[in-house]
N, C-alpha and C positions, 0 to 999 in steps of 0.2 A: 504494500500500500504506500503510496507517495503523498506522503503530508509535506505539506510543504507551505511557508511563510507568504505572503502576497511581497512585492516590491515595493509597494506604497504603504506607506508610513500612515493613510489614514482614510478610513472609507462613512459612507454616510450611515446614517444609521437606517436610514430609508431602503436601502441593500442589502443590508444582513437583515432584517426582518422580513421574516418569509423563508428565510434560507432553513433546507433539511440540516436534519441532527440526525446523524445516525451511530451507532454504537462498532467497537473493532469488530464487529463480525459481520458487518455489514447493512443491518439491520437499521431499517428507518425507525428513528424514534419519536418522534415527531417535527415539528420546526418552533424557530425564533420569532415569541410574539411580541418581545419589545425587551429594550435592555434599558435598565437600572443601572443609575450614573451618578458617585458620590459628587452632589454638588459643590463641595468644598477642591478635592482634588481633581477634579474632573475627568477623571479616570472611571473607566466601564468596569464595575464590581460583577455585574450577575446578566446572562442570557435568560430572559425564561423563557423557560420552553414549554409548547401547548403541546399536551400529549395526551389518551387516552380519548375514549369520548367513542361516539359511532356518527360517521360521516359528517362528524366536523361538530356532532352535538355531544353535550356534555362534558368538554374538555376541560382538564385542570388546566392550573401552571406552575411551574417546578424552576425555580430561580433557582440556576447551575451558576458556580465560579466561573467565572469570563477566562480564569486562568487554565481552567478546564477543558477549554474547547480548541479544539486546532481546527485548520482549516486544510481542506483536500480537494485540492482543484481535480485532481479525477473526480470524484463523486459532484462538486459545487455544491459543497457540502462540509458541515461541521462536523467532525468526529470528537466524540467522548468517550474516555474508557470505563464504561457505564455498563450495566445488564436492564434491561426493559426490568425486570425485577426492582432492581437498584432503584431505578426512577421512579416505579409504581410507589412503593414506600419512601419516597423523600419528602422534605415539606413541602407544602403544595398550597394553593389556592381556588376559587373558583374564578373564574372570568370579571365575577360583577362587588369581588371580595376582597379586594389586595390591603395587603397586612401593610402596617407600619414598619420600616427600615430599622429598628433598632438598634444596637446595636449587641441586644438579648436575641432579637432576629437574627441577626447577623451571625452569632456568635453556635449558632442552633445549625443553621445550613452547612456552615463550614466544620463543624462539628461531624454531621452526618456524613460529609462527601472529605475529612480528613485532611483538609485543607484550613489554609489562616486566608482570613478576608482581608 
């Protein structure tokens, strides 16, 4: 699998939203329905990702570490070393529900997925 870096230094966010996530095995996991951007450093903390649901209905969202995700211009697509498992049980939201940025939030997500925010 060829992961590989983009050459520019900085893309819209209008672009990566929408983009597939899919897991090392290949597997589509969902996509990118908007990222989360510490207003202070302004640096992209969290992708979330919409995933589950049936035919677009009833989908969570699962704010992944931005430092989590590579990009794979074969696929045009984000890969995470994630299991659909993995994802099903992380914290999550519904559409019309998004949680407060805490940083007890924060601290909870990175927690699960083994990373520091």
């Amino acid at each position: 699998m060829a992961i590989t870096t983009s050459t520019h230094d900085v893309i819209s966010s209008e672009r990566v939203e929408g983009t597939s996530v899919y897991n090392a095995a290949g597997d589509k996991l969902g996509s990118i329905d908007e990222l989360m951007i510490n207003k202070r450093s302004g640096k992209v903390e969290y992708a979330v990702l919409e995933f589950g649901g049936f035919l677009g209905m009833g989908t969570d969202r699962y704010p992944l570490p931005w430092s989590m995700l590579d990009y794979d211009t074969d696929k045009d697509g984000y890969v995470v070393p994630l299991t659909k498992e993995q994802i099903d049980g992380a914290p999550r939201y519904t559409e019309t529900t998004t949680p407060d940025y805490t940083p007890e939030y924060s601290q909870r997500i990175g927690s699960y997925y083994g990373v520091g925010i």
